[in-house]
DRENGU-985289 format. One line per field, with one value per atom (N, C-alpha, C): atom name; x, y, z; residue in three letters. Coordinates in Angstrom, 3 decimals. Example, Ala and Ser with C-alpha at 12.3 -4.5 7.8 and 13.67 -1.06 7.14 Angstrom:
2
at <- (N:CA:C:N:CA:C)
xx <- (13.190:12.300:13.200:12.850:13.670:12.900)
yy <- (-5.690:-4.500:-3.300:-2.250:-1.060:0.030)
zz <- (7.800:7.800:7.800:7.080:7.140:7.870)
aa <- (Ala:Ala:Ala:Ser:Ser:Ser)
***
This chain:
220
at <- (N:CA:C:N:CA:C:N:CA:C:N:CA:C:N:CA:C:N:CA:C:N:CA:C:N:CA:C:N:CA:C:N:CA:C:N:CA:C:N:CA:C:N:CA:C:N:CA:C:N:CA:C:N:CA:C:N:CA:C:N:CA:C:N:CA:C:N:CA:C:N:CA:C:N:CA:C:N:CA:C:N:CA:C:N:CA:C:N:CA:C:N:CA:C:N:CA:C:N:CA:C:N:CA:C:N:CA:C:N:CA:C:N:CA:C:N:CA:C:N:CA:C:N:CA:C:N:CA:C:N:CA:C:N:CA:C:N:CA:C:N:CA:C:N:CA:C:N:CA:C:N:CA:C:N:CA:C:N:CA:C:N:CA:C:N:CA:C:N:CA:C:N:CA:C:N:CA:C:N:CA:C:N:CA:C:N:CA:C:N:CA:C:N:CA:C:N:CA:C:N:CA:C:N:CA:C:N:CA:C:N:CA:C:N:CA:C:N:CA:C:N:CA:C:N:CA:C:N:CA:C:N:CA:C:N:CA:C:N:CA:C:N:CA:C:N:CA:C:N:CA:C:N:CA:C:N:CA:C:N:CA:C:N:CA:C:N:CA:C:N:CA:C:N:CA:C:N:CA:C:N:CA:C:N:CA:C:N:CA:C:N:CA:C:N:CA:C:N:CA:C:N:CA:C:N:CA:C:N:CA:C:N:CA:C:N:CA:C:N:CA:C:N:CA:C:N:CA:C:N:CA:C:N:CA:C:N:CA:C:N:CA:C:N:CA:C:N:CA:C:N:CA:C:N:CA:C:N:CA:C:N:CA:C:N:CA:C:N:CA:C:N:CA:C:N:CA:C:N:CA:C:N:CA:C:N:CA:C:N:CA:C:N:CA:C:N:CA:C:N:CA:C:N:CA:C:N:CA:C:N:CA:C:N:CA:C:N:CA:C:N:CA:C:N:CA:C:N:CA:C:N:CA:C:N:CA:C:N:CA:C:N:CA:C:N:CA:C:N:CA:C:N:CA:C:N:CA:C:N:CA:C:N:CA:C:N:CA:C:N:CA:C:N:CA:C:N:CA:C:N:CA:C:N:CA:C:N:CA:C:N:CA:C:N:CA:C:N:CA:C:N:CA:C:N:CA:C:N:CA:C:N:CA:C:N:CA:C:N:CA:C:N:CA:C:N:CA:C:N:CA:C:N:CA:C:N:CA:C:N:CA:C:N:CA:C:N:CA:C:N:CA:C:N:CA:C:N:CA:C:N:CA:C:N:CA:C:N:CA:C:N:CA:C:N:CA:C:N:CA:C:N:CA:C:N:CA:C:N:CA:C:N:CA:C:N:CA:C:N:CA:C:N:CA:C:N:CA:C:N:CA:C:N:CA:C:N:CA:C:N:CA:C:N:CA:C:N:CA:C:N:CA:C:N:CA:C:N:CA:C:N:CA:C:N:CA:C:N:CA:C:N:CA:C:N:CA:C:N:CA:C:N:CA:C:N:CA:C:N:CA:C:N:CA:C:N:CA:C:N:CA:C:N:CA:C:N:CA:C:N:CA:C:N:CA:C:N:CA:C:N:CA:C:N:CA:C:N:CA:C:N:CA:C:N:CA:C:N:CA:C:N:CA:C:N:CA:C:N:CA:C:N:CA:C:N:CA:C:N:CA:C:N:CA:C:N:CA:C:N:CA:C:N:CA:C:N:CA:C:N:CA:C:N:CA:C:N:CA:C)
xx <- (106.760:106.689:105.262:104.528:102.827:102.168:102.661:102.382:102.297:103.698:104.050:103.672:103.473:103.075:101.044:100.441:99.229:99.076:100.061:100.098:99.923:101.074:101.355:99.808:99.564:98.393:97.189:97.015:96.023:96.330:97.327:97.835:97.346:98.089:97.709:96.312:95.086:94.104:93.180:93.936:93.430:93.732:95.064:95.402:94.658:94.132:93.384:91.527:91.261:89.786:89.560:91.097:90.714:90.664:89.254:88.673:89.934:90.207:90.738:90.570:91.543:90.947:90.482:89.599:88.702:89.619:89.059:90.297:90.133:91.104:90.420:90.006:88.900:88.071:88.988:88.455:89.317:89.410:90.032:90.129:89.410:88.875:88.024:89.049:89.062:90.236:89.976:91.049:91.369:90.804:89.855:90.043:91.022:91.609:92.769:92.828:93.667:93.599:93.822:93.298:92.591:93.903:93.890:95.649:95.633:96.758:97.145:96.843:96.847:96.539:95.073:95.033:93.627:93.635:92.844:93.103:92.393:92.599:92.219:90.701:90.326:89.288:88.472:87.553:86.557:85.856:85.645:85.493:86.120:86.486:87.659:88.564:89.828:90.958:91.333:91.482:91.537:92.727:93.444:94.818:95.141:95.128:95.444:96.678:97.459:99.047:99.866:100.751:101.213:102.368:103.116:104.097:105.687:106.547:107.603:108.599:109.161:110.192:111.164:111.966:112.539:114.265:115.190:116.589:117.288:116.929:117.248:116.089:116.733:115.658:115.384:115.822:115.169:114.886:115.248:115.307:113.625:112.952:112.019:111.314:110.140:108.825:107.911:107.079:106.155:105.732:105.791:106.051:104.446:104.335:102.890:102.236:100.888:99.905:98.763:98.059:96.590:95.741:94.855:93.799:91.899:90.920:90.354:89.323:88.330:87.547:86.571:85.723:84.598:84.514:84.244:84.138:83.375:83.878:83.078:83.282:84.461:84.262:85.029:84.823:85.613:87.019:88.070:89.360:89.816:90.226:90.316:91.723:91.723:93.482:94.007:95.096:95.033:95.884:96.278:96.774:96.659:96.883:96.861:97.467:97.872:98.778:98.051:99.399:98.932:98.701:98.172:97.849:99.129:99.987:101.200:100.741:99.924:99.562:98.361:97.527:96.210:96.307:96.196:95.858:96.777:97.115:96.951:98.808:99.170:100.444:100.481:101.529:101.028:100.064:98.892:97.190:97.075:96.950:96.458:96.128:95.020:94.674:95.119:96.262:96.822:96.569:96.730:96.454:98.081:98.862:99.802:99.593:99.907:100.114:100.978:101.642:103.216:102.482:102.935:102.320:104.238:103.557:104.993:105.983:107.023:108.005:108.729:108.169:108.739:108.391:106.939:106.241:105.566:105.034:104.611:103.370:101.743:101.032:100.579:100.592:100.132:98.596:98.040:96.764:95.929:95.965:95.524:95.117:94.413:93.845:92.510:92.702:92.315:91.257:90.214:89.440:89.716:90.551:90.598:89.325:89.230:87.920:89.020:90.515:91.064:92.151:92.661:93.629:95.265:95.869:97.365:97.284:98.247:97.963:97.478:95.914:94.332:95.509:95.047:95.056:94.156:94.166:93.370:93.521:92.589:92.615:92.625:92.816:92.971:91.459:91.010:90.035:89.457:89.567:89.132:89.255:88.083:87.674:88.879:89.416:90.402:89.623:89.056:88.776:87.913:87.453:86.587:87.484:87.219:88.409:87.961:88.991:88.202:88.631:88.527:88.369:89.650:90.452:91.270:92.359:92.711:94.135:95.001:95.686:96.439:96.492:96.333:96.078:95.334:94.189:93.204:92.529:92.361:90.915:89.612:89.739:88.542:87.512:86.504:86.032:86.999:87.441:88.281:89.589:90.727:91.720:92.474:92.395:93.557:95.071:95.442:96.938:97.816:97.668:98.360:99.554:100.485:101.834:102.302:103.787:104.155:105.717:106.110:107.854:108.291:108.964:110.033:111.407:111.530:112.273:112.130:113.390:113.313:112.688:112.885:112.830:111.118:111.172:109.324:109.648:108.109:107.719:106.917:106.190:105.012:103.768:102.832:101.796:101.180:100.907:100.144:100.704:102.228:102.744:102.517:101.912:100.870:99.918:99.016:97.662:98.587:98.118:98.344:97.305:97.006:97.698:96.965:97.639:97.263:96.091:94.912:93.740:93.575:94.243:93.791:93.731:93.009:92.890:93.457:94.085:94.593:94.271:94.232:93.200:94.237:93.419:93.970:93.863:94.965:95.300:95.956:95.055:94.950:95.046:94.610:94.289:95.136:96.471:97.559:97.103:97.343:96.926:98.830:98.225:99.630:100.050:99.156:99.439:100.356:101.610:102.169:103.516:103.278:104.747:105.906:106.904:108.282:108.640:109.332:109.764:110.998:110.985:112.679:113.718:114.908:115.911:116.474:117.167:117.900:119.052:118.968:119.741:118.979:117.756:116.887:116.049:116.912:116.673:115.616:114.685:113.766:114.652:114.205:114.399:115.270:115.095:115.423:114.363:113.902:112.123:113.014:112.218:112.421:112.778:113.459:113.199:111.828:111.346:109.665:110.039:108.815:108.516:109.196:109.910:110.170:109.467:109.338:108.370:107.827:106.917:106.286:107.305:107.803:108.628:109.853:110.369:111.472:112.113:113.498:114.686:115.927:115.850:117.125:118.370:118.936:120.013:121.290:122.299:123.093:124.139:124.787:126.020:127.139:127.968:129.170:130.159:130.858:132.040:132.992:133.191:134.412:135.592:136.611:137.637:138.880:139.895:140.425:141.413:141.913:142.747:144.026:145.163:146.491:147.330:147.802:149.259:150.007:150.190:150.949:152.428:153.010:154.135:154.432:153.076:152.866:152.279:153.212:152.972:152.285:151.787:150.628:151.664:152.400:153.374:154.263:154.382:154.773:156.566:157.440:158.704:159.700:160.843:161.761:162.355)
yy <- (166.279:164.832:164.352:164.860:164.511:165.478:166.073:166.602:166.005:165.478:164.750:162.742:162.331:161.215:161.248:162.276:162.595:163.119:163.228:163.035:162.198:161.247:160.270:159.352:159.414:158.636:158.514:159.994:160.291:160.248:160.409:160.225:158.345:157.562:156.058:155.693:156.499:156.527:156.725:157.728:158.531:157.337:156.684:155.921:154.229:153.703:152.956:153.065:154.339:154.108:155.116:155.521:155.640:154.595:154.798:154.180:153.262:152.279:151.390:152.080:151.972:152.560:151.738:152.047:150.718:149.850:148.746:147.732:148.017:148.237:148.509:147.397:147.729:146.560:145.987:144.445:143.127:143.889:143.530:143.764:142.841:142.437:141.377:140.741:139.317:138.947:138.745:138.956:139.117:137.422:138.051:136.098:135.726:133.823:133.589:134.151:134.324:134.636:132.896:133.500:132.494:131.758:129.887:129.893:129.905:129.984:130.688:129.306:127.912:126.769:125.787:125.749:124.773:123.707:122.110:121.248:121.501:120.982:121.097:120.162:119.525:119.335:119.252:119.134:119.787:118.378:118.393:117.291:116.444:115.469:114.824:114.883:114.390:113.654:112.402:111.752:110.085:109.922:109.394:109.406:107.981:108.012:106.330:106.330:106.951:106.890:107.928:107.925:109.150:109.462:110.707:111.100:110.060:109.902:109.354:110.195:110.667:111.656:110.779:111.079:110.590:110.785:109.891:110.237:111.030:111.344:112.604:112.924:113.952:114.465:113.502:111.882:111.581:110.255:110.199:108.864:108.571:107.063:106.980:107.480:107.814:108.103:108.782:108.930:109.685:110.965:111.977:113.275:114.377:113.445:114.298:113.438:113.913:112.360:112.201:111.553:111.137:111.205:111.941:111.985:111.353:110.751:109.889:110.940:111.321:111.894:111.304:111.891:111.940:112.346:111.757:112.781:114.337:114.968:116.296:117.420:116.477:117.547:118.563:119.472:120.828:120.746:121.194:121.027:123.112:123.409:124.277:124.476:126.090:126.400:126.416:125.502:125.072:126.792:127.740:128.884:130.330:131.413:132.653:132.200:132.396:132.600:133.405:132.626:133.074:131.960:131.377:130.391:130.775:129.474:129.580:128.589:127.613:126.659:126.079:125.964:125.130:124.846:123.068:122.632:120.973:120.480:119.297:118.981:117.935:117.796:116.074:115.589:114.155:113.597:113.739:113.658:113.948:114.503:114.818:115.961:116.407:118.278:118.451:119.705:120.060:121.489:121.919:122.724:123.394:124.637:124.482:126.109:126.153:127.636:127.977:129.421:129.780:130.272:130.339:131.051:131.464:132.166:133.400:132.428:132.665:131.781:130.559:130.952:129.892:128.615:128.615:127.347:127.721:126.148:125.838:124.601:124.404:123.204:123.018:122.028:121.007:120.380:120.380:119.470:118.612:117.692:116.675:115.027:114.829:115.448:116.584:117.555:118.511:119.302:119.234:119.993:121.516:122.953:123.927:124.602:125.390:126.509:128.223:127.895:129.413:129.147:129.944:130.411:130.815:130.514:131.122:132.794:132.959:134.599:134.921:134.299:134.720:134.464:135.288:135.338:134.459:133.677:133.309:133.163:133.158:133.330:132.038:131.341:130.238:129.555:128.087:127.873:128.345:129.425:129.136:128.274:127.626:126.849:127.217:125.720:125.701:125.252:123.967:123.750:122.013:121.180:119.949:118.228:117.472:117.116:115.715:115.146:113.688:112.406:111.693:110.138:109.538:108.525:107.970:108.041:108.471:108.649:107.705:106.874:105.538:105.493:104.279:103.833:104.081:104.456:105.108:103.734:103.784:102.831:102.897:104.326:104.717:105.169:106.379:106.786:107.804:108.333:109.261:109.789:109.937:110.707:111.920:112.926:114.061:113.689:113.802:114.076:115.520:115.323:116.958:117.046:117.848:118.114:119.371:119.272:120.760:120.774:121.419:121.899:123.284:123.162:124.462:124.631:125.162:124.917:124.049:123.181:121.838:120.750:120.989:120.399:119.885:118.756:118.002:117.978:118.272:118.339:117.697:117.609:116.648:117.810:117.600:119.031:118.779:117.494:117.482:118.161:118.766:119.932:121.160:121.228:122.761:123.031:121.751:121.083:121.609:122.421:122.022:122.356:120.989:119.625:118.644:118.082:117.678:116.276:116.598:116.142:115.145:113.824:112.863:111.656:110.548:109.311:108.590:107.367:106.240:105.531:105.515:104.067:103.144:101.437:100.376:100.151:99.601:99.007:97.402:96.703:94.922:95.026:94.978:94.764:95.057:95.708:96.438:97.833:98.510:99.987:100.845:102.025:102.684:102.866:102.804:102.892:102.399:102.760:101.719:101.383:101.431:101.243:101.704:101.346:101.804:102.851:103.644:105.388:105.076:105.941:106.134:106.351:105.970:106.848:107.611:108.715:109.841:109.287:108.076:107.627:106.888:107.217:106.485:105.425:104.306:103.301:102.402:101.936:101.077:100.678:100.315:99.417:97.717:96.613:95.757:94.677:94.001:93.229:92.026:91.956:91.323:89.659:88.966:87.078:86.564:85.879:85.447:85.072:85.245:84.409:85.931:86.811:87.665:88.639:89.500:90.341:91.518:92.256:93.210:94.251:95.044:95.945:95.885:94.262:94.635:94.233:94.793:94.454:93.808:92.710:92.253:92.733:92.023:92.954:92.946:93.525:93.926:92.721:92.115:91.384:91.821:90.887:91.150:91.390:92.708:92.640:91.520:90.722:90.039:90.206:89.596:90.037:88.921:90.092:89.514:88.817:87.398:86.505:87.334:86.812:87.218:86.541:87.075:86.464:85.614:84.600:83.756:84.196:83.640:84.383:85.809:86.223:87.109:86.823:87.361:86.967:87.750:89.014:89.699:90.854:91.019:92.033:93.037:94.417:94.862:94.843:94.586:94.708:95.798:95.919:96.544:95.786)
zz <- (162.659:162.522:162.413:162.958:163.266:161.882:161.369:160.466:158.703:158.887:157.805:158.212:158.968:159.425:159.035:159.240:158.902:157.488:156.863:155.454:155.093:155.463:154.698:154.611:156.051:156.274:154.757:154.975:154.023:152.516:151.937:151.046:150.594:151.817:151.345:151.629:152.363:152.130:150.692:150.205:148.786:148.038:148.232:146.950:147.291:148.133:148.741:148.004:148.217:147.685:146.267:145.637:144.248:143.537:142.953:141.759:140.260:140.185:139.503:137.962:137.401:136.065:135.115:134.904:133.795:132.613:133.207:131.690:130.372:129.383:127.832:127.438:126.950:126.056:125.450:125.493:124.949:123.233:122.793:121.106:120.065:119.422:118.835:118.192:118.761:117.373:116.479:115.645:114.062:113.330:112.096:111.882:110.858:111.175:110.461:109.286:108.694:107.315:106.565:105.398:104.197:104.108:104.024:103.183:101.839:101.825:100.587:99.344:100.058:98.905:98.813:97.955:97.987:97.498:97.427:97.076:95.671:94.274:93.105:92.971:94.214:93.679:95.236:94.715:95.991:96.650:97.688:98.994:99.443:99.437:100.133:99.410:99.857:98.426:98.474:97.743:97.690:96.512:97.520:96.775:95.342:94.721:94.181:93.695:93.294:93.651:94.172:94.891:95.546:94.737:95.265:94.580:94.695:93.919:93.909:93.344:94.023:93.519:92.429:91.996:90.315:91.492:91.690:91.311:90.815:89.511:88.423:88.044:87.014:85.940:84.613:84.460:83.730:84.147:85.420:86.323:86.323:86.459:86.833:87.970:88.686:89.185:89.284:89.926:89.357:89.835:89.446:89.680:89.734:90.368:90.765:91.734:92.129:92.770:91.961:92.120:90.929:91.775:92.070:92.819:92.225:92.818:92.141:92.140:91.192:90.672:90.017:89.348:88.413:86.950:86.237:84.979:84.795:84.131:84.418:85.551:86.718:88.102:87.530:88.472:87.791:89.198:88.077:88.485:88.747:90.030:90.593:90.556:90.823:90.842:92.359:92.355:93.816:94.822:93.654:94.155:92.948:93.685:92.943:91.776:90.908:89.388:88.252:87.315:85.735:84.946:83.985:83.788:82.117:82.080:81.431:80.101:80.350:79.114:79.484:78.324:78.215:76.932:77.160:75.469:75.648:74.488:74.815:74.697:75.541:75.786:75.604:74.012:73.830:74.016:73.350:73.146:74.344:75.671:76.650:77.062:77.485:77.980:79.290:79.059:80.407:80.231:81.746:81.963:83.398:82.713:83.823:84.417:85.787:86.113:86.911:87.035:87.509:89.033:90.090:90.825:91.667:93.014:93.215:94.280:94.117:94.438:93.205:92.695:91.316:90.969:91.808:91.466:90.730:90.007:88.758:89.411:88.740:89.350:87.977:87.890:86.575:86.678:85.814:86.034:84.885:84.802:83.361:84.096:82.999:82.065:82.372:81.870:81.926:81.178:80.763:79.659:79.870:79.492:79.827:79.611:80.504:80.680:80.691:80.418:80.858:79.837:79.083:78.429:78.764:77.865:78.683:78.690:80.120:80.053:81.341:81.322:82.125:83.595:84.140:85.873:86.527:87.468:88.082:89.673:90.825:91.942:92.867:93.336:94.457:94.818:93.930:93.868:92.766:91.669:90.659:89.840:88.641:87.639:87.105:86.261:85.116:84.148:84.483:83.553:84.306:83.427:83.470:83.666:84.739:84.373:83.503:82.736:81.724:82.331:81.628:82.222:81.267:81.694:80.293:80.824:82.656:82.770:83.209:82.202:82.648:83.971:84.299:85.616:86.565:85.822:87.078:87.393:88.837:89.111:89.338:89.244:89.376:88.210:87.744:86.954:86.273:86.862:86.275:87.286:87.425:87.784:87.434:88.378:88.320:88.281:87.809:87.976:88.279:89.594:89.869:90.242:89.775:89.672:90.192:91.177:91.369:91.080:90.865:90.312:91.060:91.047:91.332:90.388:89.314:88.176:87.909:87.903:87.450:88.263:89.433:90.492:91.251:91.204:91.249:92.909:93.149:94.426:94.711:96.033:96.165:96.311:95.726:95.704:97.122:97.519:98.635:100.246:100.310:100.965:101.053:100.069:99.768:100.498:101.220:101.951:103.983:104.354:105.673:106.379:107.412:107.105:106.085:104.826:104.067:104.385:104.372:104.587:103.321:103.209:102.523:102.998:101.571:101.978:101.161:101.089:100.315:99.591:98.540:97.913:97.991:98.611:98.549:97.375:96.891:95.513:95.304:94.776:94.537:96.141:97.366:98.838:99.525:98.801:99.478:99.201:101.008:101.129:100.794:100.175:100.680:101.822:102.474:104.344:104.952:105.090:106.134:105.259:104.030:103.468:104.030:103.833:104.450:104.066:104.899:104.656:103.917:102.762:102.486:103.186:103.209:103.741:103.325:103.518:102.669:101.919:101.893:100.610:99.265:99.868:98.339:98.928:99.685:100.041:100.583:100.700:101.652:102.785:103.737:104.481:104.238:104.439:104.072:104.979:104.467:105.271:106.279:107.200:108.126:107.605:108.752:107.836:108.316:107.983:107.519:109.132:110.123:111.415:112.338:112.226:112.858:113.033:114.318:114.694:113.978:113.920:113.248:113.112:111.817:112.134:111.778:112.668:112.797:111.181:111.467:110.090:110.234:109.448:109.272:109.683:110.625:111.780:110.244:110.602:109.278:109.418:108.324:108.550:109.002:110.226:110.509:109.519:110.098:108.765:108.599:107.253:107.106:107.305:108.045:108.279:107.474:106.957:106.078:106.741:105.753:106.057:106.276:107.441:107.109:106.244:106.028:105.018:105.278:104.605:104.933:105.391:106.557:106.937:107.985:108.165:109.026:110.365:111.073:112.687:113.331:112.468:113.094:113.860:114.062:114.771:113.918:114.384:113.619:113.527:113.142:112.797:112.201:112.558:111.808:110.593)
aa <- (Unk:Unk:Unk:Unk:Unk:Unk:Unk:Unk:Unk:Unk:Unk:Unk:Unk:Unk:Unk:Unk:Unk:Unk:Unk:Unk:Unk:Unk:Unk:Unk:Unk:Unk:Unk:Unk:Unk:Unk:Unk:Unk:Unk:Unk:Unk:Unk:Unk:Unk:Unk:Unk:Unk:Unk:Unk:Unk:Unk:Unk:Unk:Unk:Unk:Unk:Unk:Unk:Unk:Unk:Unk:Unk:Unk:Unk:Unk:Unk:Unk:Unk:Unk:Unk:Unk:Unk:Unk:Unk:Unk:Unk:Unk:Unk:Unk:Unk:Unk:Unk:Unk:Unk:Unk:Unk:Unk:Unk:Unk:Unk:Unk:Unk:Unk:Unk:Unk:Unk:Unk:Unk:Unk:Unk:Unk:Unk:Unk:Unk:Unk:Unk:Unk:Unk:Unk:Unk:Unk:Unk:Unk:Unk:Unk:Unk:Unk:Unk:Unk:Unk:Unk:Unk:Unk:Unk:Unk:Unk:Unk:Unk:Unk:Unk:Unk:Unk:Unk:Unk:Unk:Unk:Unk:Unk:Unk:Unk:Unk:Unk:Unk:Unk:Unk:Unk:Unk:Unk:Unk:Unk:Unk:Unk:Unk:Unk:Unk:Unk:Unk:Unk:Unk:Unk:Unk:Unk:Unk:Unk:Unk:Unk:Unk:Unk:Unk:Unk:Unk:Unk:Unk:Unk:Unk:Unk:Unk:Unk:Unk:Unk:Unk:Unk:Unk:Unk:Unk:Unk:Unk:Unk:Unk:Unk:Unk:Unk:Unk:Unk:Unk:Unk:Unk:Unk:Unk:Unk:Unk:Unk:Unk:Unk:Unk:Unk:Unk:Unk:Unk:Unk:Unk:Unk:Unk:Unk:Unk:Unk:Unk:Unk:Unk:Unk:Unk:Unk:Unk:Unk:Unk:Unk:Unk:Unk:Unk:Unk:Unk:Unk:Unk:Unk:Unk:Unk:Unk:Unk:Unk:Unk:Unk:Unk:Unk:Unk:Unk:Unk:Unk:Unk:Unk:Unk:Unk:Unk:Unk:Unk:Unk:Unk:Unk:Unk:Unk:Unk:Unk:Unk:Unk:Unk:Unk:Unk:Unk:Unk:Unk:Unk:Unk:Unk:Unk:Unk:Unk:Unk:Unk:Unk:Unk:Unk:Unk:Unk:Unk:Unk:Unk:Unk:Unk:Unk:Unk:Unk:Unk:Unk:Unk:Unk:Unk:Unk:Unk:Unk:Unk:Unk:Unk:Unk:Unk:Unk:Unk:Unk:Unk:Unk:Unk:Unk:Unk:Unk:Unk:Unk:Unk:Unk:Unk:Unk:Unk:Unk:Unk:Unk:Unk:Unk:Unk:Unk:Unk:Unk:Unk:Unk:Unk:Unk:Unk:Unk:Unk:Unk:Unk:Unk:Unk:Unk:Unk:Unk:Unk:Unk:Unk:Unk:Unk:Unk:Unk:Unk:Unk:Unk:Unk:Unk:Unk:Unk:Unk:Unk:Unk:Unk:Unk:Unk:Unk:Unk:Unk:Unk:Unk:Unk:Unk:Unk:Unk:Unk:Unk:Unk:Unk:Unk:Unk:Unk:Unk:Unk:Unk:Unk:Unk:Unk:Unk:Unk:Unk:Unk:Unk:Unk:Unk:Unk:Unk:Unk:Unk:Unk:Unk:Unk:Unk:Unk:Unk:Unk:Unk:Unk:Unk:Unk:Unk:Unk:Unk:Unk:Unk:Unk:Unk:Unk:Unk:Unk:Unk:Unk:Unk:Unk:Unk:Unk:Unk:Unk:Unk:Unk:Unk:Unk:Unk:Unk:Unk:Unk:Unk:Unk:Unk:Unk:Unk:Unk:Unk:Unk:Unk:Unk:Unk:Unk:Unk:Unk:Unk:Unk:Unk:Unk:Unk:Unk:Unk:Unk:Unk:Unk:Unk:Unk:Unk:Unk:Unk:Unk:Unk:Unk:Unk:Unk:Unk:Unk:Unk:Unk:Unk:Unk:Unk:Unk:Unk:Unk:Unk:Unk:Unk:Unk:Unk:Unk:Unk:Unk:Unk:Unk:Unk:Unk:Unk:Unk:Unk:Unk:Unk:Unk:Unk:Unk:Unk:Unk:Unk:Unk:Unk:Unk:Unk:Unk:Unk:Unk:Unk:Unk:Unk:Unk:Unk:Unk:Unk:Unk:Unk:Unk:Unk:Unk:Unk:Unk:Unk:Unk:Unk:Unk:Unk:Unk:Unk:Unk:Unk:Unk:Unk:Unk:Unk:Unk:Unk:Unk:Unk:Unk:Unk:Unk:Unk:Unk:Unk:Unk:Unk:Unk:Unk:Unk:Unk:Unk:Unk:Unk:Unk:Unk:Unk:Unk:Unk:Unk:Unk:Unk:Unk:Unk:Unk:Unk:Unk:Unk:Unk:Unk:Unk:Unk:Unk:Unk:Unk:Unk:Unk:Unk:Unk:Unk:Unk:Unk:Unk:Unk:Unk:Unk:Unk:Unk:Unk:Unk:Unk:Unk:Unk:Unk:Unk:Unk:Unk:Unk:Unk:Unk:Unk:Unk:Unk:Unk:Unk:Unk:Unk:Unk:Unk:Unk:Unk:Unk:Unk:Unk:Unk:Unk:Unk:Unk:Unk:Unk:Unk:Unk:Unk:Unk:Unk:Unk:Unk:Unk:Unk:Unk:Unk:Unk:Unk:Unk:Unk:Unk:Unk:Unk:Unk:Unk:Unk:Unk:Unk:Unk:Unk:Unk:Unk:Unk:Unk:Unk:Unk:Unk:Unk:Unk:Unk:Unk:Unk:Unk:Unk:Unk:Unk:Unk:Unk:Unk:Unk:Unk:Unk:Unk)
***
């Protein structure tokens, strides 16, 4: 008993002042990787109309956003691809490219610097961009576009988190406009003198007249 009791002793002695085994070195972390999208033009973005998705495919809005620029800036590929068309589309220079997943980004007006075919990498030169694009207010506007088959997207989802600004237009900002609802819809505006926000409470349903002769009860 005194034998194995003076074991034990020493045993939880040994394991008491052995040496800790050294921590493994921290690992260096990894840095983020690059994303995969870039904005088509370089330093801020300044929006002057945003995207409006269309109803249908031949329904009105506008299927891209217009971003405000310069003449001359150089217009970048906002992702990896192949560049599918350069050249002019109803007097206008566009420039379009396929990239993986089955998107497609548009860009005009466009002066091309790349050919259909050419590969290009995320942030490379397309091409110059020009001045002349209906409705610009500024010196010049991009018009950048994204699709998925048929189907128009908003390019500025590509951006995370999409880092832009608004241009006020005649002293109304886009800021603040009313969200769609998943039925298309606006909102419906408040009556003049009512609080910030709020909306027109909905009308009571009409309830229909009874019939002459009906006592409201049901009968045999």
């Amino acid at each position: 008993m005194i034998s194995r009791a003076l074991l034990a002793a020493c045993l939880l002695v040994l394991g008491l002042v052995t040496p800790a085994a050294a921590a493994p070195p921290s690992a260096t972390a990894a840095p983020p990787p690059a994303p995969p999208w870039t904005a088509p033009l370089a330093g801020e973005l300044v929006v002057t109309r945003p995207f409006e998705a269309p109803a249908h495919a031949y329904g009105p809005g506008h299927r891209g956003v217009d971003l405000a620029g310069a003449p001359e800036a150089v217009v970048l590929a906002a992702g990896d691809g192949v560049v599918v068309f350069a050249g002019m589309v109803a007097g206008r220079p566009v420039v379009s490219v396929d990239h993986a997943g089955g998107l497609r980004t548009t860009y005009e007006p466009v002066t091309p610097a790349v050919g259909a075919g050419q590969e290009v990498l995320r942030g490379a030169p397309l091409g110059t961009l020009v001045a002349g694009h209906p409705g610009c207010p500024v010196g010049a506007c991009l018009h950048w576009g994204l699709r998925r088959g048929e189907a128009y997207l908003d390019p500025l989802g590509l951006l995370r988190p999409p880092e832009v600004r608004l241009l006020p237009v005649d002293g109304l900002s886009w800021v603040g406009l009313p969200a769609r609802s998943s039925t298309g819809r606006s909102p419906r505006p408040a009556r003049p003198g009512a609080a910030p926000g709020a909306l027109r409470p909905a009308r009571p349903a009409r309830r229909r007249p009874a019939r002459a002769g009906s006592s409201g009860r049901c009968g045999r």
